[in-house]
KESEVO-529079 format. One line per 10 residues: number of its first residue (from 1); their letters; for each residue x, y, z of N, C-alpha, C. Coordinates in steps of 0.2 Angstrom, whole numbers, plus 5000, padded with zeros to 4 digits. Example, Ala and Ser with C-alpha at 12.3 -4.5 7.8 and 13.67 -1.06 7.14 Angstrom:
// residues 2
1 = AS = 5066,4972,5039,5062,4978,5039,5066,4984,5039; 5064,4989,5035,5068,4995,5036,5064,5000,5039
//
This chain:
// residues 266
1 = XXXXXXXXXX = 5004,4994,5000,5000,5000,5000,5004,5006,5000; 5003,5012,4996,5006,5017,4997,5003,5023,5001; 5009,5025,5003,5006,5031,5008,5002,5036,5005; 4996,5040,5005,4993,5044,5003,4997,5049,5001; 5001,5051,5003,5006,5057,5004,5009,5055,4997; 5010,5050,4996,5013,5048,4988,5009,5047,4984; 5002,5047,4984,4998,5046,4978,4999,5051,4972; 5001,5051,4964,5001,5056,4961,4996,5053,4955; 4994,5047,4956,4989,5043,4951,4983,5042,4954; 4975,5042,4951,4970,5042,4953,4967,5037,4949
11 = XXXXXXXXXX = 4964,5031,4950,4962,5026,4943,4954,5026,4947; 4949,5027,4942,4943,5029,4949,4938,5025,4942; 4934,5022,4947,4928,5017,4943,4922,5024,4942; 4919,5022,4938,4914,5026,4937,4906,5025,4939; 4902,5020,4937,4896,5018,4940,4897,5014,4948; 4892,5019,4951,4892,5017,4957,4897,5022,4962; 4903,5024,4958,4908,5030,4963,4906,5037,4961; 4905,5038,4954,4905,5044,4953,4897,5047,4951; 4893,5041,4947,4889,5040,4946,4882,5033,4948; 4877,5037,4947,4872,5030,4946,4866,5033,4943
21 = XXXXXXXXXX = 4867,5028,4936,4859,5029,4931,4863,5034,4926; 4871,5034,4929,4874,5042,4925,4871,5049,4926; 4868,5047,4935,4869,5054,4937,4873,5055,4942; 4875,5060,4942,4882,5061,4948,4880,5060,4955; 4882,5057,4959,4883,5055,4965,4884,5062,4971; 4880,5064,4975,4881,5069,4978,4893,5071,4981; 4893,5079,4976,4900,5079,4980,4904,5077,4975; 4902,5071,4970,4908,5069,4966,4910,5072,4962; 4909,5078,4957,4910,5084,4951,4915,5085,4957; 4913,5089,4962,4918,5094,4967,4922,5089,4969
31 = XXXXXXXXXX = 4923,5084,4970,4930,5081,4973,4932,5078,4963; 4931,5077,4958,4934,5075,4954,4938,5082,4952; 4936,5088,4953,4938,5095,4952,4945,5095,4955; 4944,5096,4962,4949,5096,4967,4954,5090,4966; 4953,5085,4964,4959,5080,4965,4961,5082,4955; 4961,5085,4951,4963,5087,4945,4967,5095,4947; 4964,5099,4951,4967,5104,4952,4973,5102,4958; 4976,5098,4960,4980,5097,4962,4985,5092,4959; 4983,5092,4952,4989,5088,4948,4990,5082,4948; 4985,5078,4952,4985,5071,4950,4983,5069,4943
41 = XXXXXXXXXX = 4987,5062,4943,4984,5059,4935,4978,5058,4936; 4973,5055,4932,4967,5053,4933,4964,5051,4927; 4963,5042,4927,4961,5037,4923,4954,5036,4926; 4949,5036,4924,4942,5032,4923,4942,5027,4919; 4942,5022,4926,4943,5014,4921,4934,5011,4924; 4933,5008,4920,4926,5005,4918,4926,5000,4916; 4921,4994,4918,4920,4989,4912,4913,4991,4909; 4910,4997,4911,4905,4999,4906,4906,4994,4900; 4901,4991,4897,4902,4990,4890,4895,4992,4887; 4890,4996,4889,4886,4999,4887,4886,5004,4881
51 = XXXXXXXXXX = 4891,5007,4881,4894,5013,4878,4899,5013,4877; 4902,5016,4870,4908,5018,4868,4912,5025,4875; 4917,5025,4874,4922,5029,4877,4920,5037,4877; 4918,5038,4869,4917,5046,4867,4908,5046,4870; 4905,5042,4870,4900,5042,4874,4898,5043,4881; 4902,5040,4884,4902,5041,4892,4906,5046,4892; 4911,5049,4891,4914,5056,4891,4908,5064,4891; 4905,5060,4883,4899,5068,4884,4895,5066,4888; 4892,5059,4892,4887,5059,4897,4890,5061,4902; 4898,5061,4904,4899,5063,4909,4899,5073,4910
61 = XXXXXXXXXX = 4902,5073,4903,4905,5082,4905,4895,5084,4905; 4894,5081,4902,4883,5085,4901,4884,5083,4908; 4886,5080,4914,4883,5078,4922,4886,5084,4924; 4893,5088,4923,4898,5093,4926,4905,5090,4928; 4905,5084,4925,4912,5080,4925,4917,5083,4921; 4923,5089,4923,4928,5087,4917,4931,5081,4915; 4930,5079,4909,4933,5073,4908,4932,5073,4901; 4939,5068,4896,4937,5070,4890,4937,5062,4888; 4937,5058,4883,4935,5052,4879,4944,5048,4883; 4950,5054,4881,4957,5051,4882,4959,5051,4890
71 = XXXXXXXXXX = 4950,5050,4895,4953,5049,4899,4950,5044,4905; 4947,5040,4899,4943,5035,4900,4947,5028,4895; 4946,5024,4902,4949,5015,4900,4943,5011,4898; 4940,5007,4894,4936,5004,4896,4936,4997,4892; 4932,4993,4896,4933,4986,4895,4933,4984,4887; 4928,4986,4883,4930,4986,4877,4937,4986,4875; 4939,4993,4875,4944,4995,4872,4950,4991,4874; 4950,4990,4880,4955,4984,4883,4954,4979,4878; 4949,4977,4877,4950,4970,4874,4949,4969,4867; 4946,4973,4864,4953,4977,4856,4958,4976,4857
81 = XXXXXXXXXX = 4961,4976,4861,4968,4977,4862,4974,4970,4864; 4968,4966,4866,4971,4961,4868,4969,4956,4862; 4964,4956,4859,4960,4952,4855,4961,4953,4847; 4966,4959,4846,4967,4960,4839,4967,4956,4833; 4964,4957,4829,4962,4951,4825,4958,4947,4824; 4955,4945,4830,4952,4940,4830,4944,4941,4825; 4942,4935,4826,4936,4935,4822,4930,4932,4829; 4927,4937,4832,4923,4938,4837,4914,4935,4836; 4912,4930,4841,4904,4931,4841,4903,4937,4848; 4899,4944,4846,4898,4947,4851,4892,4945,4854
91 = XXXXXXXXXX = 4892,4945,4861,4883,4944,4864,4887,4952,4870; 4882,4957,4868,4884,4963,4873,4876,4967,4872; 4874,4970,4878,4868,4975,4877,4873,4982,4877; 4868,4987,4870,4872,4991,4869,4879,4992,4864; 4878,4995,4859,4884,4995,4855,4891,4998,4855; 4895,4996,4856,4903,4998,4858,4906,4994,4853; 4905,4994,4847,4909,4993,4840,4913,4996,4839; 4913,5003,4839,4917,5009,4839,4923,5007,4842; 4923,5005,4849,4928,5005,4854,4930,4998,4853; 4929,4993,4849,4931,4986,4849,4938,4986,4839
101 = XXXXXXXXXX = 4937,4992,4838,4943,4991,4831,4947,4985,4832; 4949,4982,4827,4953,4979,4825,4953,4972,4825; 4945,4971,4827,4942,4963,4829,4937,4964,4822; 4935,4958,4821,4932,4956,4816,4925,4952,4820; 4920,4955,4820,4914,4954,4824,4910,4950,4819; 4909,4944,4818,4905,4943,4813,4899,4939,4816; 4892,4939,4812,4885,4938,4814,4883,4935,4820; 4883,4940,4824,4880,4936,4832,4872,4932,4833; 4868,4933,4825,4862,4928,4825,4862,4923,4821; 4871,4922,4819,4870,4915,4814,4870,4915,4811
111 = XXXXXXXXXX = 4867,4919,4805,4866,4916,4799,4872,4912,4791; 4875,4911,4796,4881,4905,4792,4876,4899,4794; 4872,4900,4799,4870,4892,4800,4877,4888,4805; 4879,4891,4807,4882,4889,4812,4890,4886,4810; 4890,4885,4802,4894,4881,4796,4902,4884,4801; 4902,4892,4801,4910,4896,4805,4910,4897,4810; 4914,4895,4812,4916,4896,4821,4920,4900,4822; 4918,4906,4825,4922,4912,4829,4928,4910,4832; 4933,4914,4831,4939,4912,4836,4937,4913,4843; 4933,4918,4843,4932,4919,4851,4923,4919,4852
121 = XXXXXXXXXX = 4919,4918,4858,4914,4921,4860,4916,4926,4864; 4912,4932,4863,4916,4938,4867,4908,4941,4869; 4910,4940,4876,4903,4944,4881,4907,4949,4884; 4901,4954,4883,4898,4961,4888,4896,4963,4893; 4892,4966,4893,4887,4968,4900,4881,4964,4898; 4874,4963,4905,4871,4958,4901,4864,4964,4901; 4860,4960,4894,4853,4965,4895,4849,4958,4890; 4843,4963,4888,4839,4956,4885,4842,4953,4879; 4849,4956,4877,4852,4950,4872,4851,4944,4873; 4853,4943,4882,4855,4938,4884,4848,4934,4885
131 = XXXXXXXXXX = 4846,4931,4877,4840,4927,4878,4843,4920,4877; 4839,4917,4879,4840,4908,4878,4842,4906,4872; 4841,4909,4865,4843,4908,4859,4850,4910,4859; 4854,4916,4859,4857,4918,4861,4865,4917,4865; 4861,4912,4871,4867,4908,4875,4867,4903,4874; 4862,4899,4869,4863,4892,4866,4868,4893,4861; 4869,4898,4856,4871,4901,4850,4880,4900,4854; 4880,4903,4860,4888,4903,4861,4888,4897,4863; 4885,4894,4867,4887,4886,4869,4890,4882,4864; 4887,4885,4860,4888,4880,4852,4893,4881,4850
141 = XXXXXXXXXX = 4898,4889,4849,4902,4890,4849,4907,4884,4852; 4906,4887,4859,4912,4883,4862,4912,4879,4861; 4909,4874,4861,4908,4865,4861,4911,4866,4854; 4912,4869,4851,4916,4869,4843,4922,4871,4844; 4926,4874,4848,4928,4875,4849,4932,4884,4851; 4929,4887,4850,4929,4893,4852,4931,4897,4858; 4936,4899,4858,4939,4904,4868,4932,4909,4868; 4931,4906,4876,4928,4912,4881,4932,4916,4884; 4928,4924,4881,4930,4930,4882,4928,4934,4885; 4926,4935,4891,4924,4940,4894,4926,4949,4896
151 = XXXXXXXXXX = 4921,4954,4894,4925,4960,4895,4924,4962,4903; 4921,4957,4908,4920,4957,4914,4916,4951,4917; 4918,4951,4923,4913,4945,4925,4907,4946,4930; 4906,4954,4932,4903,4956,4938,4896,4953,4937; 4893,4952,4942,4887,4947,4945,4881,4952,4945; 4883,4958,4949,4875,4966,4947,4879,4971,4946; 4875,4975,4945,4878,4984,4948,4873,4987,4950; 4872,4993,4951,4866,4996,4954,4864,5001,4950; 4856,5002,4949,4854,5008,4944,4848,5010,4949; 4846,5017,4946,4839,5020,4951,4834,5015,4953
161 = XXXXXXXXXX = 4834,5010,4950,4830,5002,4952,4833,4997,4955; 4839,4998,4958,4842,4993,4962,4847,4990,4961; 4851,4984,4962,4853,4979,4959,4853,4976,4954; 4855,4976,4948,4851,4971,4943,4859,4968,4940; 4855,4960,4938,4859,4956,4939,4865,4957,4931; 4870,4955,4929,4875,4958,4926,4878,4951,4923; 4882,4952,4919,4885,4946,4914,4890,4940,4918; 4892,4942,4925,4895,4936,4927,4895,4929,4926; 4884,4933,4930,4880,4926,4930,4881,4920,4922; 4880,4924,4917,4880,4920,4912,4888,4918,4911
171 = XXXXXXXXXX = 4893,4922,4911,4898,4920,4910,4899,4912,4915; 4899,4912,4921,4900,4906,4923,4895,4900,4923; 4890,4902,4919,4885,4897,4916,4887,4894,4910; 4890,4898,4906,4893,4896,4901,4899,4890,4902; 4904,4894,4905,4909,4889,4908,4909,4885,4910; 4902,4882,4915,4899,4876,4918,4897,4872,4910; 4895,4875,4908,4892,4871,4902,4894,4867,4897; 4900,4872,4895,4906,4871,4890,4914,4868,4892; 4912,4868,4901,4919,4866,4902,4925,4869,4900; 4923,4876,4900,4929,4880,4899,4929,4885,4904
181 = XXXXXXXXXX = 4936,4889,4904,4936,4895,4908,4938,4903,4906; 4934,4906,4907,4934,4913,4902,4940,4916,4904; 4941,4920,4900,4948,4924,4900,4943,4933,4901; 4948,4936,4905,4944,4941,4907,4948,4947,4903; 4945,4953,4901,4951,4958,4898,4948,4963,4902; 4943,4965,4905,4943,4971,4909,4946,4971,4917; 4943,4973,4922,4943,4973,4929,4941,4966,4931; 4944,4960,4935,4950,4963,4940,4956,4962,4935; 4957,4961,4927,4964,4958,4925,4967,4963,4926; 4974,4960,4929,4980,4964,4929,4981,4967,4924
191 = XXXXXXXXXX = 4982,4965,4916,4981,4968,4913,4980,4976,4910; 4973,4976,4914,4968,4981,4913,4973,4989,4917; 4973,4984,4922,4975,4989,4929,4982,4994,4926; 4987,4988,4922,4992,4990,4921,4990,4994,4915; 4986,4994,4910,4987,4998,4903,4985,5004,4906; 4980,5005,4913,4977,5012,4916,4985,5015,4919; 4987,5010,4922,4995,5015,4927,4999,5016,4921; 4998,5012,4915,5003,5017,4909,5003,5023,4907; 4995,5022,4904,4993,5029,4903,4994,5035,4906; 4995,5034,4911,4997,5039,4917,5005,5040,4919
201 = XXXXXXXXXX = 5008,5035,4917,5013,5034,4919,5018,5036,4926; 5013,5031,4929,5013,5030,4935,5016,5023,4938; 5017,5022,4943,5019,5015,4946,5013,5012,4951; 5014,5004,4954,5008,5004,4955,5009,5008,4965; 5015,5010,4967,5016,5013,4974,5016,5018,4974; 5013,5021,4967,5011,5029,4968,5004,5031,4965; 4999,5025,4964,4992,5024,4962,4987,5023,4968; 4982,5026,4967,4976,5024,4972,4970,5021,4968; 4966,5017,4969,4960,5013,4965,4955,5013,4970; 4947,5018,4966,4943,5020,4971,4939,5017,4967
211 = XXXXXXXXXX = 4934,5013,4970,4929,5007,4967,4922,5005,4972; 4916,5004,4970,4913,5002,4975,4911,4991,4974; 4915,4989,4971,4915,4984,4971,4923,4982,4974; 4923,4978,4979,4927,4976,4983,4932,4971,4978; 4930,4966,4975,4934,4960,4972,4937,4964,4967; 4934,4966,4962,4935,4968,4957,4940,4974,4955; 4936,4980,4960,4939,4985,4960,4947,4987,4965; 4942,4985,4972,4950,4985,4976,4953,4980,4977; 4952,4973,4980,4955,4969,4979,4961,4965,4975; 4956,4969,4967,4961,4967,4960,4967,4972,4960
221 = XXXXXXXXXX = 4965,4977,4962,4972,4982,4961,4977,4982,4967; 4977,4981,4972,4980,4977,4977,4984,4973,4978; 4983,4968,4974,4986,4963,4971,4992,4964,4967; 4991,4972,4963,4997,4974,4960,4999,4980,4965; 4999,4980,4970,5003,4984,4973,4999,4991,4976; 4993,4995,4973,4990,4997,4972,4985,5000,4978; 4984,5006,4980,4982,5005,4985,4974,5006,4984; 4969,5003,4989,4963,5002,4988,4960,5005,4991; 4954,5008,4989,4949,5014,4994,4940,5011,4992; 4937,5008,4994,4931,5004,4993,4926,5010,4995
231 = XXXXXXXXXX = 4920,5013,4992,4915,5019,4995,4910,5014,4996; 4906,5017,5001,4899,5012,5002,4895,5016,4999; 4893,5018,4991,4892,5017,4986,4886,5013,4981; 4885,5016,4978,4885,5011,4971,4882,5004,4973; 4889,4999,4969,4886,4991,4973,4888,4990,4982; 4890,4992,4982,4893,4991,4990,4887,4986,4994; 4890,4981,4996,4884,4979,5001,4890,4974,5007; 4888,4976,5013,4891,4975,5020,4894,4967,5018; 4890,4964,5015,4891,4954,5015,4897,4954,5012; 4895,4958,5004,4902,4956,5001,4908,4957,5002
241 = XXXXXXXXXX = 4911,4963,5007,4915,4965,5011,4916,4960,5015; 4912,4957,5019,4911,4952,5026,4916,4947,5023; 4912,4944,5016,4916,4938,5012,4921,4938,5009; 4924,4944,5007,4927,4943,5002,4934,4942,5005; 4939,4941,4999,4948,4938,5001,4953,4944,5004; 4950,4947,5006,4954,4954,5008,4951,4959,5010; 4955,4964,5014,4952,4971,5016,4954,4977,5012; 4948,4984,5012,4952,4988,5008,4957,4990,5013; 4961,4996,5009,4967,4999,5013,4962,5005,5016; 4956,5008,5013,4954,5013,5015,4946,5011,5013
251 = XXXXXXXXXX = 4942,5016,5018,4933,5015,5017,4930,5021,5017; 4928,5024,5014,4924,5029,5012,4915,5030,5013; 4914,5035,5014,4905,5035,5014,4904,5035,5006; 4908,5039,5002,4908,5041,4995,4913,5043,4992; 4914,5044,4985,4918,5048,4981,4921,5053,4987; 4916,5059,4989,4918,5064,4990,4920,5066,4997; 4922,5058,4998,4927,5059,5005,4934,5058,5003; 4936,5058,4996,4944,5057,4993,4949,5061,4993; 4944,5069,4993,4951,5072,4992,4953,5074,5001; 4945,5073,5005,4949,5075,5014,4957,5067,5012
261 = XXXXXX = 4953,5062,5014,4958,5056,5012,4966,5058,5011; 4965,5061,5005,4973,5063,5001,4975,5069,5004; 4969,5075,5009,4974,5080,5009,4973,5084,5006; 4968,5085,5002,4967,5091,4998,4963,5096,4998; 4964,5102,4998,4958,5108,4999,4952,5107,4994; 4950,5109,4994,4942,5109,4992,4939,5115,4991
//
């Protein structure tokens, strides 16, 4: 864990910390203001896969977020990046094509007849894509032989209606199924964490990672050295803390208790 006093990187999750429903969280504009005017780096990492990158940028700055598209990571674009080339079955709610260049996404309802098999199966966030047609479609994939791809494995997140349930579920449905095990390219892979401490060009003992998902968000960055700050937030819920592999380094009521945390005027 690094000392606060050292933090000069800020890798800060977005739904649930800054935002919920993509409306701002009370406090969080003003402390994302304040932790920018003190010259921290500062990455928006996400496994949002509802939206492209220049999307959530103008949803942001339209809330009072300064923030531009090149200051945003997201699970997609991650996994363009690791996936280059391939020839992809997508199942994702919401379109993030934009942010997937360089993959070769070919018909996610078949119509080959099932004759081509995808390099990959590559899941997103879950919505009613995820219909029974749909997840039989990927099964079939793998059983043929196709890698499971996941751009996250989270189980909910929370919107103005509560918890709803999110692409894990199906991801380790799938993997029971097919007897595979998914590769992950967003949060928690190290990967992920590491492309965001590039960008900033940072280490991981002068990063902090504020999240309200404990496994994912803190725990994952932790592991790289990373120091962890979990908001009771978003999805936060007492159990999953209770359960989970680790402690954060710090606990928050929200966002907007970060920049007291580090030290900074307001």
């Amino acid at each position: 864990m690094a000392s606060v006093a050292s933090v000069r990187a800020v890798l800060i999750d977005i739904d649930g910390v800054l935002t919920v429903s993509w409306r701002p969280l009370p406090g969080a504009v003003e402390a994302l203001r304040a932790i920018r005017a003190a010259g921290l780096g500062v990455a928006l990492v996400t496994n949002t896969t509802s939206r492209t990158r220049a999307s959530v940028a103008r949803t942001l700055a339209d809330a009072g977020f300064a923030v531009s598209a090149q200051d945003i990571l997201t699970a997609p674009a991650a996994t363009a990046a690791h996936l280059a080339g391939a020839r992809c079955a997508l199942l994702s709610s919401g379109d993030v094509r934009e942010d997937l260049e360089g993959l070769t996404l070919v018909d996610a309802e078949g119509d080959d007849g099932g004759a081509a098999v995808p390099d990959v199966v590559l899941l997103g966030g879950a919505g009613p894509e995820f219909a029974y047609a749909a997840l039989n479609r990927a099964f079939g994939h793998l059983q043929r032989g196709a890698r499971l791809v996941a751009m996250h494995r989270n189980l909910y997140w929370r919107t103005d209606e509560g918890l709803q349930l999110d692409a894990g579920a199906f991801v380790a449905g799938l993997e029971a199924a097919a007897g595979v095990t998914a590769e992950v390219t967003g949060k928690p892979s190290r990967a992920f964490f590491e492309a965001a401490l590039g960008r900033l060009g940072a280490g991981p003992g002068e990063a902090l990672m504020i999240g309200d998902d404990i496994e994912s968000d803190v725990l994952a960055a932790q592991r790289l050295g990373i120091t962890g700050v979990l908001v009771r937030t978003g999805k936060f819920l007492p159990e999953a803390v209770e359960r989970a592999g680790g402690s954060p380094d710090h606990v928050l009521d929200s966002f907007a208790g970060l920049p007291g945390l580090l030290g900074l005027a307001q």
